[in-house]
DRENTORSE-653418 format. One line per field, with one value per residue (C-alpha): residue number from 1; residue in three letters; y, x, z. Coordinates in steps of 0.1 Angstrom, whole numbers, always signed. Example, Ala and Ser with C-alpha at 12.3 -4.5 7.8 and 13.67 -1.06 7.14 Angstrom:
// residues 2
num c(1 / 2);
residuo c(ALA / SER);
v c(-45 / -11);
u c(+123 / +137);
w c(+78 / +71);
***
This chain:
// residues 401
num c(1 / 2 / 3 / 4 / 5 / 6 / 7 / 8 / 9 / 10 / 11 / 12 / 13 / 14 / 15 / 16 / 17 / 18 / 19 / 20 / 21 / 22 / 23 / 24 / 25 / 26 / 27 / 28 / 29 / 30 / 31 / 32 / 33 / 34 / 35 / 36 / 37 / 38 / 39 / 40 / 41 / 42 / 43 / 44 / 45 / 46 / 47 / 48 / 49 / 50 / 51 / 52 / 53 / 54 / 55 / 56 / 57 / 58 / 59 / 60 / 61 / 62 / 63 / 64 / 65 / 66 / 67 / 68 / 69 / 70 / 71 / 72 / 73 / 74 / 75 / 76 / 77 / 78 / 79 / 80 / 81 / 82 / 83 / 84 / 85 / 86 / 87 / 88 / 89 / 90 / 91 / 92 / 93 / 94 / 95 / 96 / 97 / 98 / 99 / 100 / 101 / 102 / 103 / 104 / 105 / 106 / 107 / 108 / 109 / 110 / 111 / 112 / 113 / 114 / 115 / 116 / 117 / 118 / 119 / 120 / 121 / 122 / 123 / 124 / 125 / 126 / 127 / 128 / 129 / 130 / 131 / 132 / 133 / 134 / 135 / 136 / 137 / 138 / 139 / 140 / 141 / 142 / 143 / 144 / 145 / 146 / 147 / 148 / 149 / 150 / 151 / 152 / 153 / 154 / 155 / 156 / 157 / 158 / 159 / 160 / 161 / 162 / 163 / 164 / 165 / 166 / 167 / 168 / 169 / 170 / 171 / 172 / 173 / 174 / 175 / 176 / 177 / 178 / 179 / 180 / 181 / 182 / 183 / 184 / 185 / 186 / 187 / 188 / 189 / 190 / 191 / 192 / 193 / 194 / 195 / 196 / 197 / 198 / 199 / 200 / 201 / 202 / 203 / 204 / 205 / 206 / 207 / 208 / 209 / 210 / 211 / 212 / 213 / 214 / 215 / 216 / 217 / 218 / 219 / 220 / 221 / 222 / 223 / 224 / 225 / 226 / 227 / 228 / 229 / 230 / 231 / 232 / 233 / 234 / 235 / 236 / 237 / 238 / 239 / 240 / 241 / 242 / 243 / 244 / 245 / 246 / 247 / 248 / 249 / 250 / 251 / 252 / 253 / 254 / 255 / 256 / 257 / 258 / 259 / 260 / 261 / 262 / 263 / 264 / 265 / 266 / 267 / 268 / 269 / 270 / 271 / 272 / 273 / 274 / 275 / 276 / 277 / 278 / 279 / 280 / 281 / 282 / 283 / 284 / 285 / 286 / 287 / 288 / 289 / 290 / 291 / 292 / 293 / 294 / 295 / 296 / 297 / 298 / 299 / 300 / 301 / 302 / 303 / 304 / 305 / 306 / 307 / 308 / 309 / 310 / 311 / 312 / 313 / 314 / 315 / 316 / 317 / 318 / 319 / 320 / 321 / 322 / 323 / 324 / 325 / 326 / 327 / 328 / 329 / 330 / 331 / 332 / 333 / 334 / 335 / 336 / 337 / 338 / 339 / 340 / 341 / 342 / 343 / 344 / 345 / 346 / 347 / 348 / 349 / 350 / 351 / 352 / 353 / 354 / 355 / 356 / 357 / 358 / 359 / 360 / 361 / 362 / 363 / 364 / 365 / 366 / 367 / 368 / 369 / 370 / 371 / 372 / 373 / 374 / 375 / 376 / 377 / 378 / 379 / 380 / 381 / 382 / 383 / 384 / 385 / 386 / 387 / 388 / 389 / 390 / 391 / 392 / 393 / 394 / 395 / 396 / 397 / 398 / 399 / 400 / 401);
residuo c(UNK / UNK / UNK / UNK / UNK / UNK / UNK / UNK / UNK / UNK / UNK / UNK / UNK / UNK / UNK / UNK / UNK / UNK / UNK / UNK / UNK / UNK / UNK / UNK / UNK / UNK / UNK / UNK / UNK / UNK / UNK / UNK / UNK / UNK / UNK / UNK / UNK / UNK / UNK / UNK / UNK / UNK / UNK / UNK / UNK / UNK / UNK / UNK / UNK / UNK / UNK / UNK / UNK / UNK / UNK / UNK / UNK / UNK / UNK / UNK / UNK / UNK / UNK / UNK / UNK / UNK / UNK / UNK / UNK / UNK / UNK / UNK / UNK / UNK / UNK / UNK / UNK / UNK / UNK / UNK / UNK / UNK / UNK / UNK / UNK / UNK / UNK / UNK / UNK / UNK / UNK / UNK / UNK / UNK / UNK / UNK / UNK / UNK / UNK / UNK / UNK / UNK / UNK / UNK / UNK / UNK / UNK / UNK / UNK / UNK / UNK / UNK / UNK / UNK / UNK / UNK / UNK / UNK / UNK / UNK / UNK / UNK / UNK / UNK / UNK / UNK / UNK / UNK / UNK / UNK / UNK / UNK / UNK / UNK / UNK / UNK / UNK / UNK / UNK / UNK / UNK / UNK / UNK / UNK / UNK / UNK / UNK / UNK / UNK / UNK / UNK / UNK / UNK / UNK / UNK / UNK / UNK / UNK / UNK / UNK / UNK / UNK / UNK / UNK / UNK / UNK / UNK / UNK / UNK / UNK / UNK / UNK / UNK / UNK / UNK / UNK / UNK / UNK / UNK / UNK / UNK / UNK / UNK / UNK / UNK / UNK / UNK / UNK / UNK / UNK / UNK / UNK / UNK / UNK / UNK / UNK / UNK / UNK / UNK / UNK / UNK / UNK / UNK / UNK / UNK / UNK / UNK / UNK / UNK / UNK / UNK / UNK / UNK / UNK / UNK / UNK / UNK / UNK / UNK / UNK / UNK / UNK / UNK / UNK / UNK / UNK / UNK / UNK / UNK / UNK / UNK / UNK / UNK / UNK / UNK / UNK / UNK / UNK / UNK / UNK / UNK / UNK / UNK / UNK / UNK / UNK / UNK / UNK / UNK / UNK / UNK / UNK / UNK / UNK / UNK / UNK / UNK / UNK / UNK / UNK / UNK / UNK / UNK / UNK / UNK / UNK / UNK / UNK / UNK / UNK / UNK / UNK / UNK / UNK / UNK / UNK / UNK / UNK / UNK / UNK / UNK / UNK / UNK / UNK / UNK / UNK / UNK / UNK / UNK / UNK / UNK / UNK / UNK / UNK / UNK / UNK / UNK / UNK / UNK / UNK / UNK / UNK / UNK / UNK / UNK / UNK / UNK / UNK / UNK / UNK / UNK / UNK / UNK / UNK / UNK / UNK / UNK / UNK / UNK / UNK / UNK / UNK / UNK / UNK / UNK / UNK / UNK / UNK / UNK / UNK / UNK / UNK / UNK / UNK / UNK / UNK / UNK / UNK / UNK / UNK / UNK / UNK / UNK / UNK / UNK / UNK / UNK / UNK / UNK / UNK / UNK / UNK / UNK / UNK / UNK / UNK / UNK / UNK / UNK / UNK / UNK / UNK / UNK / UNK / UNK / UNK / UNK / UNK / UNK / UNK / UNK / UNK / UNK / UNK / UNK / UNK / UNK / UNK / UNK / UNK / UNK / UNK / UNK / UNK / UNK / UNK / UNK / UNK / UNK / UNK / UNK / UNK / UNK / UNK / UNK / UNK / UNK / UNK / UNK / UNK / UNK);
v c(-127 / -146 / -137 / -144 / -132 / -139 / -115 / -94 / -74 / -57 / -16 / -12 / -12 / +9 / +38 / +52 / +79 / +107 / +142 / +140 / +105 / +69 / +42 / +7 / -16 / -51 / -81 / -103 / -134 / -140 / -174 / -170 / -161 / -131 / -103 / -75 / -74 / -51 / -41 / -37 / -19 / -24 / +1 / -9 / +20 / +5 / +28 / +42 / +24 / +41 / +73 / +97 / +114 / +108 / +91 / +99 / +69 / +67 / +36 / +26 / -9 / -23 / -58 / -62 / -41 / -15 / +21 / +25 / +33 / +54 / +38 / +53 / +56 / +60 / +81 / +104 / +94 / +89 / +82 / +84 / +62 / +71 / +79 / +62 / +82 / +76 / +82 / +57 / +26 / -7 / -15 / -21 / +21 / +27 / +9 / +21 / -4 / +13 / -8 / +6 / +9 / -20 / -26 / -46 / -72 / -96 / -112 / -155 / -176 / -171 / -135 / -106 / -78 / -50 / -25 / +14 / +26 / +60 / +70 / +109 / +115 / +147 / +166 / +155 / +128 / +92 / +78 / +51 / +15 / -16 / -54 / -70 / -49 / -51 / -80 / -85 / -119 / -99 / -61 / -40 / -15 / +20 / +53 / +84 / +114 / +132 / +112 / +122 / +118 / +83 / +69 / +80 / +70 / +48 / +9 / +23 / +45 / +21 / +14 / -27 / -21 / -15 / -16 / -5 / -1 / -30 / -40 / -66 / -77 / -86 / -98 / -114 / -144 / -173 / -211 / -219 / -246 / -223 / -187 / -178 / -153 / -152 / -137 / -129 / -105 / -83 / -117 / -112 / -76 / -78 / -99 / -97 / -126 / -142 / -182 / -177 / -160 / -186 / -214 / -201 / -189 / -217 / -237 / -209 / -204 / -171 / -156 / -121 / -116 / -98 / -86 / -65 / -55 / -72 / -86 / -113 / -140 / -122 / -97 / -117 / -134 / -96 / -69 / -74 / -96 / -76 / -51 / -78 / -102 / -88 / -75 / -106 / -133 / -115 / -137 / -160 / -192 / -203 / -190 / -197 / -187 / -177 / -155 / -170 / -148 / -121 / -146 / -159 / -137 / -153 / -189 / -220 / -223 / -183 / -193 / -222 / -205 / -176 / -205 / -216 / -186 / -173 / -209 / -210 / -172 / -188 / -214 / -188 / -166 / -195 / -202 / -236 / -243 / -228 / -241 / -233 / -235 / -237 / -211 / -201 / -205 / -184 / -191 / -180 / -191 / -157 / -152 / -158 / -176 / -173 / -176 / -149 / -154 / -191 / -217 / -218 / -215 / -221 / -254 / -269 / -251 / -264 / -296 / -294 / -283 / -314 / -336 / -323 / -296 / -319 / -304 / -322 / -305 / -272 / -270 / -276 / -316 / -318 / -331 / -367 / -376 / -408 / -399 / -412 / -379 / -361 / -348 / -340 / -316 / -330 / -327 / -330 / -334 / -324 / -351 / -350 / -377 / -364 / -378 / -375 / -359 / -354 / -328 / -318 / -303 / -265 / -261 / -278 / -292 / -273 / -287 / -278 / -278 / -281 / -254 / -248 / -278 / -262 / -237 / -254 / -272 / -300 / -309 / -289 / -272 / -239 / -226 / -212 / -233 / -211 / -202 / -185 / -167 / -133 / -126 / -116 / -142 / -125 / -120 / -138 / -129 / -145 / -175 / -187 / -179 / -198 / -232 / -223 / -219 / -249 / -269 / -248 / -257 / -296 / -290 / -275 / -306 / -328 / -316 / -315 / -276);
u c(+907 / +916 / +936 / +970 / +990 / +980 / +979 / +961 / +932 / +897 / +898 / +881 / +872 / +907 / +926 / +955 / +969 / +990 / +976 / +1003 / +987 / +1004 / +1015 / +1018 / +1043 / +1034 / +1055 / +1032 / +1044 / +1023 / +1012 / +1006 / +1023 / +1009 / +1018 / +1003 / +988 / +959 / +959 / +926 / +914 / +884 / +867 / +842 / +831 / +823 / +805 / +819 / +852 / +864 / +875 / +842 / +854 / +865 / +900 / +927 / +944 / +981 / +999 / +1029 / +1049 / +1080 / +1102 / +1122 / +1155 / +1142 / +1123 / +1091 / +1070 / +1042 / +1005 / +976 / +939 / +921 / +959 / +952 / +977 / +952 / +918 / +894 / +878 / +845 / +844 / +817 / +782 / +765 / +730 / +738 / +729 / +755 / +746 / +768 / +763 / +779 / +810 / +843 / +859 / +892 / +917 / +948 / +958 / +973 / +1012 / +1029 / +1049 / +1059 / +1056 / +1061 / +1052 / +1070 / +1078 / +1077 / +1054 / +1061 / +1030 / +1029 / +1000 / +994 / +959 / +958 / +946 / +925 / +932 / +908 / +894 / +901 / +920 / +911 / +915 / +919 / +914 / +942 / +976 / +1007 / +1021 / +1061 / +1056 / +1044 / +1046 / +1074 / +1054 / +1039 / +1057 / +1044 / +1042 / +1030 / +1029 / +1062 / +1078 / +1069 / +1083 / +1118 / +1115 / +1142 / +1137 / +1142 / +1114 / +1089 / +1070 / +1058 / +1031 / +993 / +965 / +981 / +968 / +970 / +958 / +927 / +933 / +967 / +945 / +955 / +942 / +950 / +933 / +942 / +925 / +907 / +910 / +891 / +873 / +877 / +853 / +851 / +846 / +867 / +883 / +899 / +905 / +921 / +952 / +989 / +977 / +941 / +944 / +928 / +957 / +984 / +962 / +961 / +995 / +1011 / +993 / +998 / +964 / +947 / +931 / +912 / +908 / +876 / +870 / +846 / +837 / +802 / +800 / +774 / +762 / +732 / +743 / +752 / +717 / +701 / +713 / +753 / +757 / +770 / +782 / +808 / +813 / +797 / +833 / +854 / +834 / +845 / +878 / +870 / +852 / +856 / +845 / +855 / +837 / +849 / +815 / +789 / +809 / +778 / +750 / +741 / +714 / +698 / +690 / +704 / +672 / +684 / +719 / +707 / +688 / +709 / +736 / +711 / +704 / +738 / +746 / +720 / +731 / +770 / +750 / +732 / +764 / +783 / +806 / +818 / +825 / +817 / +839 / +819 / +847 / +826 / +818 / +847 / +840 / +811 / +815 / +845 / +861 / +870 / +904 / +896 / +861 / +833 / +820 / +808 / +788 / +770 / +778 / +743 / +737 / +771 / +775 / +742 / +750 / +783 / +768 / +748 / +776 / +798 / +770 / +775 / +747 / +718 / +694 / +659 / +644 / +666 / +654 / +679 / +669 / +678 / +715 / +717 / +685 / +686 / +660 / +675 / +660 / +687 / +718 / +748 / +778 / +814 / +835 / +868 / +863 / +886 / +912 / +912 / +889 / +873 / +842 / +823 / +791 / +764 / +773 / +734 / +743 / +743 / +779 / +781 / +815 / +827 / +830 / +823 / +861 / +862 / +888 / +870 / +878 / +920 / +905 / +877 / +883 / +869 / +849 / +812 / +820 / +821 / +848 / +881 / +907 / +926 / +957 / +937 / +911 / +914 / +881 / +865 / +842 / +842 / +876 / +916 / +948 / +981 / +986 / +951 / +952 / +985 / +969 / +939 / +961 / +977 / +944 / +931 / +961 / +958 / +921 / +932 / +958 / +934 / +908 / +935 / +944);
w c(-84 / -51 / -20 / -22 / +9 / +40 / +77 / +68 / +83 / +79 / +88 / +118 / +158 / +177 / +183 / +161 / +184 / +173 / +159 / +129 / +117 / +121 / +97 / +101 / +82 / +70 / +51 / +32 / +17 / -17 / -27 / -66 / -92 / -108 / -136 / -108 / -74 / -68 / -27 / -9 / +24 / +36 / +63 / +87 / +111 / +143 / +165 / +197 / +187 / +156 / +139 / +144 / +114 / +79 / +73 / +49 / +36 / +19 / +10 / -4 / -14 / -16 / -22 / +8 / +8 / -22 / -16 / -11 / -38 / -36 / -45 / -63 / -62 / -95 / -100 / -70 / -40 / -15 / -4 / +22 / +43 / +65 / +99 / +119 / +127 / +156 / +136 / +108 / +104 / +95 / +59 / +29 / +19 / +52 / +44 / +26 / +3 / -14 / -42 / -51 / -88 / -100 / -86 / -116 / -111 / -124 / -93 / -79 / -54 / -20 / -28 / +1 / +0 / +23 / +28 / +47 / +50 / +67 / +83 / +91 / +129 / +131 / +164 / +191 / +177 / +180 / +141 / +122 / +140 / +131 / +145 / +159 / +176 / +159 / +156 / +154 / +134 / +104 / +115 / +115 / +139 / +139 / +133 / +141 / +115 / +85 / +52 / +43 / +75 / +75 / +43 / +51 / +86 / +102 / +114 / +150 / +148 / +145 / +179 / +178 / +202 / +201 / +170 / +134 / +101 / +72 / +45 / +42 / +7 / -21 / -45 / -83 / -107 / -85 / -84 / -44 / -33 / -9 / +6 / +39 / +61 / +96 / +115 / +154 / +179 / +207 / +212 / +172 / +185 / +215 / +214 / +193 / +174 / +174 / +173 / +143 / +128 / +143 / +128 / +95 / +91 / +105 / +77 / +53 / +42 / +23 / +47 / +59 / +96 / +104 / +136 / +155 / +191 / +202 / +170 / +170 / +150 / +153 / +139 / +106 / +109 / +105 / +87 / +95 / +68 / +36 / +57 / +78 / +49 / +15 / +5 / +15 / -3 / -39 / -30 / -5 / -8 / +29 / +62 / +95 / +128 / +158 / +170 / +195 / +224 / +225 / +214 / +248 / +255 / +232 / +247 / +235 / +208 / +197 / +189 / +169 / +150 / +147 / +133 / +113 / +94 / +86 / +74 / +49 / +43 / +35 / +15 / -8 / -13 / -27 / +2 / +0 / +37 / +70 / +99 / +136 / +165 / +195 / +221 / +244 / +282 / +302 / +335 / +356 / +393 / +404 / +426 / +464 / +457 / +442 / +403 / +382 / +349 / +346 / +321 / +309 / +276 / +269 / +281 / +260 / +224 / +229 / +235 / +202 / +181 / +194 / +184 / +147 / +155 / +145 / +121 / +109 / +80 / +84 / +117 / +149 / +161 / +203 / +208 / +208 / +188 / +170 / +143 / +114 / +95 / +113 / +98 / +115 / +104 / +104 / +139 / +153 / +185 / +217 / +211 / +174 / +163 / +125 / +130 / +95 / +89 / +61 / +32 / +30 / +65 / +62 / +70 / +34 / +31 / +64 / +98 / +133 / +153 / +190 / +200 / +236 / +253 / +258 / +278 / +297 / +333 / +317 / +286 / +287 / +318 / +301 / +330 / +323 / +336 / +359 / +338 / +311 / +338 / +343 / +358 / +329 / +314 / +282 / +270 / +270 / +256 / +240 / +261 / +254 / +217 / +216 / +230 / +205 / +177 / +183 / +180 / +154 / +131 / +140 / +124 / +95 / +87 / +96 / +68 / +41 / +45);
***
C-alpha cells in the first residue's frame, strides 16, 4: 500500500473556528491505478495549539462534478480523533490514526479525488487544526456548519482563507518509484504553501506534509519519533527534512548529533533516502538598525552540511577534513552543482540540498536578505517559500524525481 495522491496533510497544530464545526474541501489527483482507494487521517495533538478536547470526524468523496458520497468507519459514519492533554505525554498511544472503509473504484492514473471532511468544534474550545492554511491550488476552502449543512453547501460558501482540515493519506497497491515524508516545523505551518509543497507538486511526487510548531530534530532523536513519522513510513520510503529551525540551542556538535541519530533512526526503519535542506537564516538586520538573533550556530552546521556533513566512524568529522576515513553525503550546492557522495553515508541514497542560500545575503551568512525579513528570525511566508520551492524542485530534477 503506497501513497498515491499528493497535498495532502498530517492532522494537527491550528484553529478550526466556528461552534457548528468546519469542513475543508480538497481535489487530489491520484497517480495509480487501483480497484479502491483507502483514505487516511492522521491526528497529532500538539499541545497548546490544538483541539483540547476530543474531535468528531466526517468525511465524504466524490469525482469531480458527481454528489458527494458519504464515507464510513468500520460502517459507522464517523469517528473521533483525540484532543490534546496537557498531562500526556507525545508517544505513539497518544496519537489517533483513522482509515476510512474502502471507497471502490475502479479508479486510473490522473483521476480527481475530491475530499470533505467535517471536524465538529465544541463551544469554547479551540477545533481540530491542521498544518498548512488552505490553499486555493488544491483547496476549495472551508464552510461553516453542521455535518449536513456542509455537504449541500454552495461553491460560494466556501471561505479560501486560514488552516482547514484534509486528508494525510489516498492510499492503494502502487509500485511508484518513491513516495515521501515531509517533515518541518511552524515554518510547514504557517504559510499557503510550504516550499516543500511547491517542490513536490510541481514535480508531482507522493507526498505527506508533516508539520508541527517547535518541532525539532530533537525531538525525532528522543521520543518524537513514532509519534511524528511511525504512521507515514507504512507508505513512504523517503523522507525529506526541513527541521533544524528550533535545534540551535543545542550547539553546532548538538545538531550533529541530533542529525546523526534520526539518520541512523531512517536507516533502521527502512527509509531509503533522507534529503537534509539546510538551516534557514538566524540572524536578522532589523528595520532602522540594528541585528537581532546571531548567526551562530547557524552559520557552522550549515557549513558542515555543505561539506556533505562529514562523518568518520558514525561520528560527525570537522567540515573540511581531508581524512580519507571520512565519508561525505551527496550535495547540490547553491548554484546546482550535484556533487556526489558516499552511499555508506547515513543519509543512504539521500542527499543534503542547499535551499538556504535564496534567502541568505550571501552564502553562510545566516542573514535574511531584506526582502524576505520581517523581523522575526524564526519564521517567513509565501514569497520566501516561492524562491524555496523553486530550488527545491530544481533538486528534485536533478536527482531523477
Amino acid at each position: 500500500m503506497r501513497n498515491v495522491a499528493s497535498n495532502m496533510g498530517v492532522l494537527q497544530n491550528q484553529v478550526t473556528p466556528g461552534q457548528e464545526g468546519e469542513a475543508t474541501a480538497t481535489r487530489h489527483t491520484l497517480y495509480a491505478n487501483a480497484t479502491s482507494l483507502t483514505l487516511g487521517w492522521f491526528g497529532r495533538p500538539n499541545p497548546g495549539f490544538g483541539a483540547s478536547e476530543d474531535t468528531t470526524l466526517r468525511a465524504w468523496a466524490r469525482r469531480p462534478g458527481g454528489s458527494w458520497a458519504p464515507l464510513t468507519f468500520d460502517g459507522a459514519a464517523e469517528t473521533v480523533l483525540q484532543g490534546w492533554d496537557s498531562a500526556a505525554t507525545l508517544t505513539p498511544e497518544h496519537r489517533t490514526d483513522v482509515y476510512a472503509d474502502p471507497l471502490p473504484g475502479p479508479f486510473q492514473v490522473g483521476d480527481v479525488l475530491e475530499v470533505m471532511t467535517w471536524v465538529s468544534t465544541p463551544t469554547g474550545t479551540n477545533g481540530l487544526g491542521v498544518q498548512g492554511r488552505v490553499d486555493t491550488a488544491y483547496d476549495f476552502g472551508r464552510v461553516k456548519g453542521t455535518a449536513a449543512e456542509v455537504v449541500s453547501a454552495p461553491a460560494a460558501q466556501f471561505d479560501a482563507s486560514g488552516p482547514g482540515t484534509r486528508p494525510s493519506v489516498v492510499l492503494a497497491p502502487s509500485a511508484q518509484a518513491s513516495s515521501w515524508a515531509l517533515i518541518g516545523d511552524s515554518n510547514s505551518v504557517n504559510p499557503d504553501r510550504s516550499y516543500m509543497s511547491i517542490g513536490f507538486r510541481s514535480r508531482n511526487l507522493p507526498h505527506i506534509l508533516n508539520g508541527k510548531h517547535g518541532l525539532a530534530t530533537g525531538d525525532l532523536a528522543g521520543d518524537w519519533w513514532d509519534f511524528q513519522l511511525g504512521e507515514q513510513l507504512l507508505y513512504c520510503d523517503s523522507v525529506y527534512s526541513a527541521l533544524l529551525t528550533n535545534d540551535g540551542g543545542a550547539g553546532v556538535a548538538g545538531m550533529q548529533d541530533r542529525l546523526l541519530t534520526v539518520w541512523a533512526k531512517a536507516r533502521a526503519a527502512g527509509v531509503t533516502r533522507w534529503v537534509q535542506a539546510t538551516k534557514t537564516p538566524s540572524h536578522s538586520v532589523k528595520e532602522g538598525g540594528g541585528t537581532s538573533g546571531s548567526p551562530e550556530p547557524t552559520t557552522s552546521i550549515n557549513a558542515w552540511l555543505r561539506d556533505g556533513a562529514p562523518v568518520i566512524d558514525g561520528a560527525a568529522a570537522p567540515t573540511g577534513t581531508t581524512d580519507p576515513d571520512a565519508v561525505r553525503a551527496t550535495v547540490i550546492t547553491w548554484d546546482f552543482e550535484v556533487i556526489p557522495g558516499d552511499p555508506a553515508h547515513p543519509v543512504g541514497d539521500g542527499w543534503i540540498g542547499d535551499t538556504t542560500y535564496v534567502l541568505e545575503t550571501e552564502l553562510g551568512s545566516s542573514t535574511w536578505k531584506p526582502e524576505y525579513d520581517a523581523n522575526d528570525v524564526n519564521h517567513y511566508y509565501d514569497a520566501a517559500h516561492a524562491a524555496q520551492g523553486e530550488v527545491l524542485a530544481e533538486h528534485l530534477r536533478l536527482m531523477g524525481f
